[in-house]
C-alpha positions in Angstrom: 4.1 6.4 -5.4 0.3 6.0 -5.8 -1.6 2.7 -4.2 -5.0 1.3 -4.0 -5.6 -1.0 -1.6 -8.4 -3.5 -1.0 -9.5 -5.0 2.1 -10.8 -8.9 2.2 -13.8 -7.3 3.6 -16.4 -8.0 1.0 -18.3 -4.4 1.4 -14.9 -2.4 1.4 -14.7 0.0 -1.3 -10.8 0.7 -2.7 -8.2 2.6 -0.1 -6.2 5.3 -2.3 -2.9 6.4 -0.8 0.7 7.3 -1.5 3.9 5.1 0.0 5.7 7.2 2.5 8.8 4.6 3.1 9.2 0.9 1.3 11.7 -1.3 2.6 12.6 -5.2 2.7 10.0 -5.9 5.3 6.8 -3.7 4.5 6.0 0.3 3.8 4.1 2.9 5.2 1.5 5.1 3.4 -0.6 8.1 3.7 -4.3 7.6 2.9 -7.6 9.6 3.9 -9.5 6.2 4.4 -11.0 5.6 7.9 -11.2 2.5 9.7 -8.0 1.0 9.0 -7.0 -1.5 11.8 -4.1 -3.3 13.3 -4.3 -6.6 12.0 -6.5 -5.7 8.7 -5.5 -7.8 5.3 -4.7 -5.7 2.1 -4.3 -6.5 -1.2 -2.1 -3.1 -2.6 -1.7 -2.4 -6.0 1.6 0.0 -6.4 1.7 1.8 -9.9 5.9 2.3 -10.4 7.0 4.7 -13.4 9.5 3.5 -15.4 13.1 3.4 -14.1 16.5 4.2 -15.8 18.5 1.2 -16.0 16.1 -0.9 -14.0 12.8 -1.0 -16.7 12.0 0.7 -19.4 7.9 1.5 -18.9 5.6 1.7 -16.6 4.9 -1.2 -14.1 2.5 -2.9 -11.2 4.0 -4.4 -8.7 1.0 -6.3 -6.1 1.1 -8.0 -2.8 -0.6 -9.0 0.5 0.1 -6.7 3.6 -0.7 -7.1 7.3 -2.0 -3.5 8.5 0.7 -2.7 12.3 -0.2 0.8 13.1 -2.6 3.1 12.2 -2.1 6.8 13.2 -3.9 10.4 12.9 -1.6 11.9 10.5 -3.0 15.4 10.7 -7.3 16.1 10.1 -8.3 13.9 7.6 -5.3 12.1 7.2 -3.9 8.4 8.1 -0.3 7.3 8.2 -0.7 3.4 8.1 2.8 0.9 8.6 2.0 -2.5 7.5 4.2 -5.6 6.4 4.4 -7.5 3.3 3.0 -11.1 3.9 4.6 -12.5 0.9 6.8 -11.6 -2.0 6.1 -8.6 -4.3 4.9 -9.7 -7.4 6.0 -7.1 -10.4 4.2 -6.8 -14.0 5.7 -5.1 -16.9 
């Protein structure tokens, strides 16, 4: 699924990316951003198509993540694990 992520950096332009893995606890994502750190605060912004049985359009689902590991994914690219810092907050 598509993200954008913004840093509590005041200067920091958006981080665009795509989840990899979600579970209970946090997610990873694949992004070409630099400069991602451990320890870095994100605000993410997850764009979820509609689901059958679950909801019937399109949805935003935000939160707060703390930034774990950041590794070299391949040139250009950044495979990023972080942890949700509070509860996802969905918007149908």
């Amino acid at each position: 699924m598509p993200i954008v992520a913004h840093s509590d950096q005041a200067d920091a332009t958006a981080i665009r990316g795509a989840t990899r893995d979600i579970s209970s606890g946090g997610l990873r994502f694949q992004t070409t951003a630099a400069g991602l750190q451990p320890g870095d605060r994100l605000d993410l912004t997850l764009n979820l198509p509609p689901a059958d049985g679950v909801w019937p359009a399109d949805s935003v689902a935000t939160c707060s993540v703390e930034v774990l590991r950041v590794r070299c994914d391949a040139p250009g690219s950044m495979d990023v694990a972080a942890r949700f810092l509070e509860p996802i907050r969905f918007r149908f």
